[in-house]
C-alpha positions as CSV (number, residue, x, y, z in Angstrom):
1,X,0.6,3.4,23.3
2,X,0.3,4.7,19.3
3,X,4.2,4.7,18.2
4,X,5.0,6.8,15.7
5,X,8.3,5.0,14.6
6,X,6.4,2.0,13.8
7,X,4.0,4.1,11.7
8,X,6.4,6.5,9.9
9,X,9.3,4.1,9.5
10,X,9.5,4.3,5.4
11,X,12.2,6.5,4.1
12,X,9.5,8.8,2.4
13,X,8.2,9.4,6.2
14,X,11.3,10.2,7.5
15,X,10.9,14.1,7.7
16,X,7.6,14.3,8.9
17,X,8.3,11.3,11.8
18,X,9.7,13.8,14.2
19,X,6.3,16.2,14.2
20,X,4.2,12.8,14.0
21,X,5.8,11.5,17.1
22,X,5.0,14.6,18.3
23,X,1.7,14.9,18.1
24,X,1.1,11.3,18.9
25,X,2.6,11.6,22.1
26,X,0.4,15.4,22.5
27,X,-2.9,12.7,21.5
28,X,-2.0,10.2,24.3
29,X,-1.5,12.8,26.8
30,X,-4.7,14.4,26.4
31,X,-6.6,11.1,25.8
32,X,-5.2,8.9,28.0
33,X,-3.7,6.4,25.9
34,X,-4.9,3.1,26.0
35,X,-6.2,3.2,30.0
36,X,-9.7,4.2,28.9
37,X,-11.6,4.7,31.9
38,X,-15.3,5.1,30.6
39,X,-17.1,2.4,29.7
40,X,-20.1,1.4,26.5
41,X,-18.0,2.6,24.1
42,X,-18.1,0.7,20.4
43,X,-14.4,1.5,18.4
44,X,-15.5,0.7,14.3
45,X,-12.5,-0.2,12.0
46,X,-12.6,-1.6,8.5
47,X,-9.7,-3.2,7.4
48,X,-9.7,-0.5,4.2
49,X,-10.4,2.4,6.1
50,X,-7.4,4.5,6.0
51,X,-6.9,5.1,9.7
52,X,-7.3,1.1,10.7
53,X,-3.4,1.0,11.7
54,X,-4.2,4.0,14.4
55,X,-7.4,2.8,15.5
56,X,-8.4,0.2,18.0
57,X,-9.0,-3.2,16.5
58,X,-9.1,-5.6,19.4
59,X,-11.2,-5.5,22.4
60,X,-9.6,-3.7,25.1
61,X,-12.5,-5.4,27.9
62,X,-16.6,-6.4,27.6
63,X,-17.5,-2.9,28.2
64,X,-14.8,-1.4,25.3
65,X,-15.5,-3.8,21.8
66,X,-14.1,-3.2,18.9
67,X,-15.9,-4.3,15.5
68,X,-13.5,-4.7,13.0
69,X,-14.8,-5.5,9.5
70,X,-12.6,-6.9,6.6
71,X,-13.0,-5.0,3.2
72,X,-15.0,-1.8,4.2
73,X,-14.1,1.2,6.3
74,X,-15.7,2.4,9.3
75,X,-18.3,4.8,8.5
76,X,-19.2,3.0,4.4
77,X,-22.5,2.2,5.8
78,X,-23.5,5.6,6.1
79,X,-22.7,6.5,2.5
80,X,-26.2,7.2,0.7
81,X,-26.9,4.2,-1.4
């Protein structure tokens, strides 16, 4: 499960943490959380892509991968040349 503490620990975050946790837990619900129940399904991070620390980055099983690339983001080979 996301935590929105862990996320939104900083002093700066400390007034938004509340309506983050919020909607975290609102995401999960919907979603499912981590217990993914399709299969096929390729998760992209980049290790600069801004939402890499809410994004899966490790494998959850053979039919879920994750490819996580150090020093891009997950959609820079897309950008037109």
């Amino acid at each position: 499960m996301f935590s929105a503490d862990a996320i939104c620990s900083s002093a700066q975050m400390s007034m938004v943490a509340p309506s983050v946790a919020d909607a975290v837990m609102q995401t999960n619900e919907n979603y499912g959380d981590y217990d993914i129940t399709s299969s096929q399904i390729v998760f992209p991070n980049g290790s600069i892509d801004p939402w890499n620390m809410l994004g899966i980055t490790k494998d959850i099983n053979d039919d879920l991968p994750t490819i996580f690339v150090k020093g891009t983001a997950h959609c820079a080979n897309m950008y037109p040349a």
